[in-house]
C-alpha positions as MATLAB code, in Angstrom:
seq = 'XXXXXXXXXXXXXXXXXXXXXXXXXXXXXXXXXXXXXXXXXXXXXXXXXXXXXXXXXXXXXXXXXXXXXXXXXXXXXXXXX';
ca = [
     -12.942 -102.993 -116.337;
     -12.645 -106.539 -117.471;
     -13.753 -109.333 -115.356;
     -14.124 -112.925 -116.573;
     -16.614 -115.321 -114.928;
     -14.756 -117.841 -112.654;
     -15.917 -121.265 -114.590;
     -14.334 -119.607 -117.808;
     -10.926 -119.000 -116.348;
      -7.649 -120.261 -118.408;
      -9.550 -120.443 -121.729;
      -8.696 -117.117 -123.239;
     -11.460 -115.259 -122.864;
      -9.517 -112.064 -120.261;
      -6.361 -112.485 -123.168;
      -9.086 -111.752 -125.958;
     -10.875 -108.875 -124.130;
      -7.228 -107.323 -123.096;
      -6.253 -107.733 -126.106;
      -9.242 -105.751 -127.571;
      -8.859 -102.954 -125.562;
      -5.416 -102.589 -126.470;
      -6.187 -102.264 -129.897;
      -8.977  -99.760 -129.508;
      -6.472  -97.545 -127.035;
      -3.531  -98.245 -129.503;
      -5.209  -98.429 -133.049;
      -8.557  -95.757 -132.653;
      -8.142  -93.732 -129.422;
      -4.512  -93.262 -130.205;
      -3.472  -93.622 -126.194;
      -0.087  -94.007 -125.536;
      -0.265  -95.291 -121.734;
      -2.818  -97.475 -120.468;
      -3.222  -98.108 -116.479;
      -4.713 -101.062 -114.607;
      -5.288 -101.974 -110.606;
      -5.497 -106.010 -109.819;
      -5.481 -107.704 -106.393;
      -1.810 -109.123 -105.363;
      -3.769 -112.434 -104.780;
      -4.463 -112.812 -108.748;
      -1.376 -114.384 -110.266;
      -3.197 -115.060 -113.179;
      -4.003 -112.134 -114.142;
      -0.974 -110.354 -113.190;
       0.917 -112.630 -115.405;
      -1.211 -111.921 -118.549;
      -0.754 -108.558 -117.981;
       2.766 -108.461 -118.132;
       2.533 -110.976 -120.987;
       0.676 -108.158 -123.127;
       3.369 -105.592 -122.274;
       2.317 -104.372 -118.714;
       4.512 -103.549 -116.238;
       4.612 -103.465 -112.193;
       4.270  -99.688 -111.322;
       3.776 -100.424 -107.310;
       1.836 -101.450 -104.556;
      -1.202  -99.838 -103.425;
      -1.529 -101.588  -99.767;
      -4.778 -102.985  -98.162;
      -6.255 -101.544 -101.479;
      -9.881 -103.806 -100.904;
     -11.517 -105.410  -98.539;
     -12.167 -109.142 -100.401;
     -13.448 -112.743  -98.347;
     -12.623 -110.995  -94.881;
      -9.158 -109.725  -94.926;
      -7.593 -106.246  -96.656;
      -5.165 -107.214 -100.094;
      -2.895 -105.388 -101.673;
      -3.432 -104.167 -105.308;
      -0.671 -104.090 -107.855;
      -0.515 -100.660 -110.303;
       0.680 -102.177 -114.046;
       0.799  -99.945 -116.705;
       1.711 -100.028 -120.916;
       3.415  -97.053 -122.541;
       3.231  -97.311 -126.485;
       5.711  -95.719 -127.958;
];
């Protein structure tokens, strides 16, 4: 899991921590596919992911329960090939 603190948002810190676990599942584990779950409602996120290689797998619906309603989670994954 990586979770960022919210004050700390936009200053590269969830890029640099992606980016690390990449390299351990790419350059030491030797994974070729990595999975992730994020709430619909995080734009951010979704948009880093995809800018490290991630890509929309589907919809899980009313996935959480999160400030008193039921979101939807996206399913992103990364194949290495």
């Amino acid at each position: 899991m990586v979770c960022t603190h919210p004050d700390y948002g936009g200053r590269g810190v969830g890029r640099a921590l992606t980016e690390a676990v990449i390299d351990l599942a790419d350059n030491w584990l030797n994974l070729r596919r990595l999975g992730l779950i994020v709430f619909a409602d995080n734009p951010r996120a979704i948009g880093l992911y995809e800018s490290l290689g991630f890509q929309h797998e589907g919809v899980m619906r009313e996935f959480g329960f999160k400030r008193g309603e039921y979101l939807d989670a996206v399913v992103m994954g990364r194949l290495r090939h």
